[in-house]
C-alpha positions in Angstrom: 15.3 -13.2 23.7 14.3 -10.1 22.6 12.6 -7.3 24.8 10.5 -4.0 23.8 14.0 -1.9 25.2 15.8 -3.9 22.6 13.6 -2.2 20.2 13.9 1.3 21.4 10.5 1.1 22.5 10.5 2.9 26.3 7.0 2.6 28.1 6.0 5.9 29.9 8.4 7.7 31.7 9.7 5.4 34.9 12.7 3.8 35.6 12.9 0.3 35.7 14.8 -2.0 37.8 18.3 -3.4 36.9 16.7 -6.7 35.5 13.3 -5.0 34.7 11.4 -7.6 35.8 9.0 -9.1 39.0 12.5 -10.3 40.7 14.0 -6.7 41.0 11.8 -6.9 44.3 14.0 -8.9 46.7 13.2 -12.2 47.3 10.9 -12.8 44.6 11.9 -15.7 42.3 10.3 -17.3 38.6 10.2 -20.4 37.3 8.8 -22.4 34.1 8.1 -25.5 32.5 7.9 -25.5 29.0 5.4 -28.7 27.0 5.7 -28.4 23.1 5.3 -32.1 22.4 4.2 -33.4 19.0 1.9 -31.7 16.9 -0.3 -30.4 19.8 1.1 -29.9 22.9 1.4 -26.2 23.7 1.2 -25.8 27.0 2.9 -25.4 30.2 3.1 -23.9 34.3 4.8 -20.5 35.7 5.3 -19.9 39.5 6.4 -16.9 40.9 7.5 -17.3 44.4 7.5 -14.9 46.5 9.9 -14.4 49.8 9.4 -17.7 52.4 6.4 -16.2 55.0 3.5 -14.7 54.4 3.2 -11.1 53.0 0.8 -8.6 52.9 -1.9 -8.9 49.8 -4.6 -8.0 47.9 -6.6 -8.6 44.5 -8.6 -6.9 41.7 -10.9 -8.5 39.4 -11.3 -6.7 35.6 -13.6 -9.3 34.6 -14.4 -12.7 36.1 -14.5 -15.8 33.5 -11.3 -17.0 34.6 -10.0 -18.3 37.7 -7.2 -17.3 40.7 -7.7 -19.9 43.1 -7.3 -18.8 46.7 -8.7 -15.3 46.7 -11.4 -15.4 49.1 -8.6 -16.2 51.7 -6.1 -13.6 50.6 -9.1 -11.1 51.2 -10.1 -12.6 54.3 -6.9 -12.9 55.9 -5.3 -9.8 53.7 -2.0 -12.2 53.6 -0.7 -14.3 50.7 0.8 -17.2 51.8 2.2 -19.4 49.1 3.5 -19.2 45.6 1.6 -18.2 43.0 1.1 -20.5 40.1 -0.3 -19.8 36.1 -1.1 -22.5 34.0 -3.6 -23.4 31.3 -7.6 -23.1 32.2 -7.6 -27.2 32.5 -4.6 -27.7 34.8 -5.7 -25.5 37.5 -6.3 -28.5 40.0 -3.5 -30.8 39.3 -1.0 -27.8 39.7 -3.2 -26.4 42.6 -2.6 -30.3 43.9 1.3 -30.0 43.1 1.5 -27.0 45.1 0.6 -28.5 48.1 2.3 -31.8 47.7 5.7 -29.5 47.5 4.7 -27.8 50.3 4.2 -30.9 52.6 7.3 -32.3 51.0 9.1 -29.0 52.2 7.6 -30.1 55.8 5.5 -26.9 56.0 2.1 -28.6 56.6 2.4 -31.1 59.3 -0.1 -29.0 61.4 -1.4 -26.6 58.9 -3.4 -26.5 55.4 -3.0 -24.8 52.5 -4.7 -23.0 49.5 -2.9 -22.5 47.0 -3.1 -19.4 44.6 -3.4 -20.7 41.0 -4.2 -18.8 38.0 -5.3 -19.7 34.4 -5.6 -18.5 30.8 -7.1 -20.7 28.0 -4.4 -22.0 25.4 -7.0 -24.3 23.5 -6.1 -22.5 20.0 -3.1 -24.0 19.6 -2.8 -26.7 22.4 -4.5 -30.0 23.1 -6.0 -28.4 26.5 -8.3 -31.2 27.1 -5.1 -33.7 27.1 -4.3 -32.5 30.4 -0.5 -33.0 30.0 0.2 -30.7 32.7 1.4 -33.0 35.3 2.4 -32.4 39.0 5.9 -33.1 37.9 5.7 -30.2 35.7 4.8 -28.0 38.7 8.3 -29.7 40.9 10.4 -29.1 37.7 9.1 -25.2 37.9 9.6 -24.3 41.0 13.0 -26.3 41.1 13.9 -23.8 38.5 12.9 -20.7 40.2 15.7 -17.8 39.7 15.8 -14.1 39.3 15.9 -14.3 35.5 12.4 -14.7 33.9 11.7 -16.1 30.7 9.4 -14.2 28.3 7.3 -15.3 25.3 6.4 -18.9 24.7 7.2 -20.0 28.2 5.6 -22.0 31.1 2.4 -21.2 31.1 2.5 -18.7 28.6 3.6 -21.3 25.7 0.1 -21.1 23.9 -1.2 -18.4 24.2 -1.9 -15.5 21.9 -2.5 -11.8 22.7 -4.2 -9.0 20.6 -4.5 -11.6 17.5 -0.5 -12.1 17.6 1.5 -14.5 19.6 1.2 -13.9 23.5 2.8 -15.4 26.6 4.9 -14.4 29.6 6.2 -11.3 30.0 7.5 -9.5 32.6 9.2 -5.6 33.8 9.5 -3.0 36.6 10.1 0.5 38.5 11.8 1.6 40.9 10.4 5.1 42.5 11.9 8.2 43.6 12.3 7.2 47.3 13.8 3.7 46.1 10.6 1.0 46.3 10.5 -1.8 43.8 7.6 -2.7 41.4 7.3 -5.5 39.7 4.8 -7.0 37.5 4.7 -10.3 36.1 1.7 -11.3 33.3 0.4 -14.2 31.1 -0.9 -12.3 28.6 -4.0 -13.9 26.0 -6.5 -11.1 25.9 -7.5 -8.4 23.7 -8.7 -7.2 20.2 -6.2 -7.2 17.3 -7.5 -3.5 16.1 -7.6 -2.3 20.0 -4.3 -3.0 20.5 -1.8 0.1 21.8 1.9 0.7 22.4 2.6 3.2 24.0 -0.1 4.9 23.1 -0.1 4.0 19.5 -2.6 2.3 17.6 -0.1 -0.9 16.8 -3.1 -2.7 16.3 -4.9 -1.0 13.5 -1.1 -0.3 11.5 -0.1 -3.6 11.7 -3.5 -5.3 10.5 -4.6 -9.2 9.4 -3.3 -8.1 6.3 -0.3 -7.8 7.3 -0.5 -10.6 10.2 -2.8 -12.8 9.7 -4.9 -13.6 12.9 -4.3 -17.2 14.1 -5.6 -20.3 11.4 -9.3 -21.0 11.8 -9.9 -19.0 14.3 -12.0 -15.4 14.8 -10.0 -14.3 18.1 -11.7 -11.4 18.9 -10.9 -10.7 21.9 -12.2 -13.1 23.8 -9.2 -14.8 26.1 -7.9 -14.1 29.9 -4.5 -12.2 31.2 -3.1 -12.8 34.8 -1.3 -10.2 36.1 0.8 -10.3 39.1 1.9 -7.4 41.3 4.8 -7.5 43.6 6.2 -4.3 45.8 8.9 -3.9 48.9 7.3 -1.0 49.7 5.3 -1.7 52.9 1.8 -1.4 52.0 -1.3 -2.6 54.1 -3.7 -5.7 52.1 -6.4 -2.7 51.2 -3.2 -0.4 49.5 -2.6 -3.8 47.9 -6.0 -4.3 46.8 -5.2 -0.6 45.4 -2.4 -1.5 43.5 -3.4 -4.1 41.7 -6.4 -2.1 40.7 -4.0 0.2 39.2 -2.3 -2.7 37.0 -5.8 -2.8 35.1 -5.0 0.0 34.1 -1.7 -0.9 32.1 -3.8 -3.6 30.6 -6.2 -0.6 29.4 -3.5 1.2 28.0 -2.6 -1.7 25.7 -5.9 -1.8 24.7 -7.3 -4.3 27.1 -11.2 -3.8 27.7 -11.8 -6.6 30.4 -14.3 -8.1 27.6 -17.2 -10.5 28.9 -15.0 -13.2 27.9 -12.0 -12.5 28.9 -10.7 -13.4 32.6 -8.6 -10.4 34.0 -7.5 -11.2 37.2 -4.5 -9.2 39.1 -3.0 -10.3 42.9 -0.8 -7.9 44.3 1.5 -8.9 47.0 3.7 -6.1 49.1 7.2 -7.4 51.3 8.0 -4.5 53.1 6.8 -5.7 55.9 7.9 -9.1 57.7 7.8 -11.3 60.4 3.9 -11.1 60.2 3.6 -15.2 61.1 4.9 -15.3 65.0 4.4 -16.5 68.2 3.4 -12.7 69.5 0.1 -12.1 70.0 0.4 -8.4 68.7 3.1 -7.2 66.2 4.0 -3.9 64.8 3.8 -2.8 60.5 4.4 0.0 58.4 2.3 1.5 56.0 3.4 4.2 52.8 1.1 7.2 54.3 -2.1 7.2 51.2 -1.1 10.4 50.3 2.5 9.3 49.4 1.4 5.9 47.2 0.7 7.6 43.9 4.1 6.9 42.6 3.4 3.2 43.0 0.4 3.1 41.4 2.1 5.2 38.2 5.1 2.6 38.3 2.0 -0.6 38.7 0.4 1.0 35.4 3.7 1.2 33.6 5.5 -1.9 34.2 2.1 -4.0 33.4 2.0 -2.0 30.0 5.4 -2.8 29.5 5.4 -6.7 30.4 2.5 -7.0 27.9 4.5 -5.7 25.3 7.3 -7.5 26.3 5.5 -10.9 26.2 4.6 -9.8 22.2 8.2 -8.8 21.3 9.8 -12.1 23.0 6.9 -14.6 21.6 7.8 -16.5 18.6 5.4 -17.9 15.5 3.9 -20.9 16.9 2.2 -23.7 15.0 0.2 -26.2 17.7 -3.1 -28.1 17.6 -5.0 -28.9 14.2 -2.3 -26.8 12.5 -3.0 -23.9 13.7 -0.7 -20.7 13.8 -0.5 -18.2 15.9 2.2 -15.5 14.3 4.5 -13.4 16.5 4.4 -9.5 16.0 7.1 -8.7 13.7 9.8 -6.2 15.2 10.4 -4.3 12.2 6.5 -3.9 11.5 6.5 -2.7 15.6 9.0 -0.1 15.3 7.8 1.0 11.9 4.3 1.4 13.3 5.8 3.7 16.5 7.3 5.6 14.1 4.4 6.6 12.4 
């Protein structure tokens, strides 16, 4: 699998973790289910788990025609307290449904209730969404498979979807600042223009045009489409400096070109572990907090490793033929590094 390091493409200027990915933070884990059955089954679910108990949080809407289940209580309550699941826009409930079955499987809701956080971007292009062949099995299978090594590209919930007119998915990378915290960004990427699209700054886009790449069969993508991004930090930041951070992350989806179009669902949860033990039997408990005035290199290392996982969901995706036909063709690494280099 291919990444945009692989290429010799660097994003900004930060350093990223040792695997460059959401699970450089401690404790976080990803798993995926891949469904390419037939002729028109594209389609799939990705959890990211984070560490056992519940963790400071916070969330940022870009624009709203999607869905991430479970936000009204993560700003309520400022805490996110189970995994985080992406899927297709038609599977939300039966994998919102899985979620908590595992959970009172795990024994973790005898006396308690859950909501789930789910997220969604629409893979009906190039899979037979209204199939529903995402199944609560699926969901079992995913988190079973949960490790420190993420798959990119046409993965999980990322299997069919496409991204700036080329093949999309799941991609995934980090930094690690100056004083040593963690960021890690994971995304299912389906949004954006074809001609808006940037790396690094460059207008990739526009130099590697429909002529070159044809856009996906049938189909006038034009930007309309959702991305999920998802933020995770040891640093120990309060909900609201979470609620910051993943504000920040929209703007890595704006450097790649991403406008938040009227159609397009961008939704981003951020989720912070350096503080624990928050669940207790104590009726007070003390927290830490990165001072506001020290947080700007997390919100630089939140805009760069978003930018990068978006690019590195292009460079790991693959040409894809799903529903009706239809193709949805990867970015082609010599046409990406030829188009860098002006």
């Amino acid at each position: 699998m291919a990444r945009a390091r692989d290429l010799g493409v660097v994003i900004g200027t930060g350093a990223p973790g040792p695997r460059n990915a959401i699970t450089d933070v401690a404790g976080v884990r990803v798993g995926a289910t891949t469904l390419v059955v037939g002729d028109n089954v594209r389609t799939g679910v990705t959890v990211v788990v984070p560490p056992d108990e519940p963790l400071f949080a916070g969330s940022h809407r870009l624009n709203g025609n999607g869905e991430l289940t479970g936000l009204e209580w993560v700003r309520e309550s400022g805490m996110l307290t189970t995994p985080v699941a992406i899927t297709n826009t038609h599977s939300v409930g039966v994998v919102h449904d899985a979620l908590i079955e595992a959970a009172i499987r795990r024994g973790m809701l005898d006396d308690a209730w859950s909501l789930p956080v789910v997220g969604e971007t629409w893979d009906g292009v190039l899979n037979d969404i209204n199939g529903l062949h995402v199944r609560a099995e699926h969901v079992f299978q995913a988190l079973e498979s949960a490790g420190e090594e993420v798959p990119e590209g046409n993965v999980g919930g990322g299997t069919g979807m496409i991204c700036h007119g080329f093949k999309g998915g799941t991609g995934t990378a980090s930094r690690v600042t100056e004083r040593g915290w963690t960021v890690g960004v994971l995304v299912q990427a389906n949004h954006g223009r074809r001609e808006r699209l940037l790396v690094d700054g460059v207008p990739v886009g526009v130099r590697v045009g429909p002529d070159a790449v044809p856009l996906p069969d049938e189909v006038a993508h034009s930007g309309s489409g959702s991305i999920i991004v998802v933020v995770a930090t040891d640093a120990p930041l309060l909900p609201t400096q979470c609620e910051r951070l993943a504000q920040r992350a929209a703007l890595g989806i704006g450097r790649t070109g991403g406008a938040g179009e009227n159609s397009s669902g961008d939704l981003i949860l951020a989720f912070a572990s350096g503080n624990r033990g928050l669940k207790g039997a104590e009726p007070v408990t003390g927290v830490e907090m990165v001072r506001n005035e020290s947080v700007d290199p997390l919100f630089y290392a939140a805009i760069e490793a978003t930018e990068e996982a978006i690019v590195n969901a292009l460079v790991a995706a693959e040409t894809l033929t799903g529903k009706d036909g239809r193709t949805a063709r990867a970015l082609p690494h010599d046409l990406l590094t030829a188009a860098l280099s002006g």
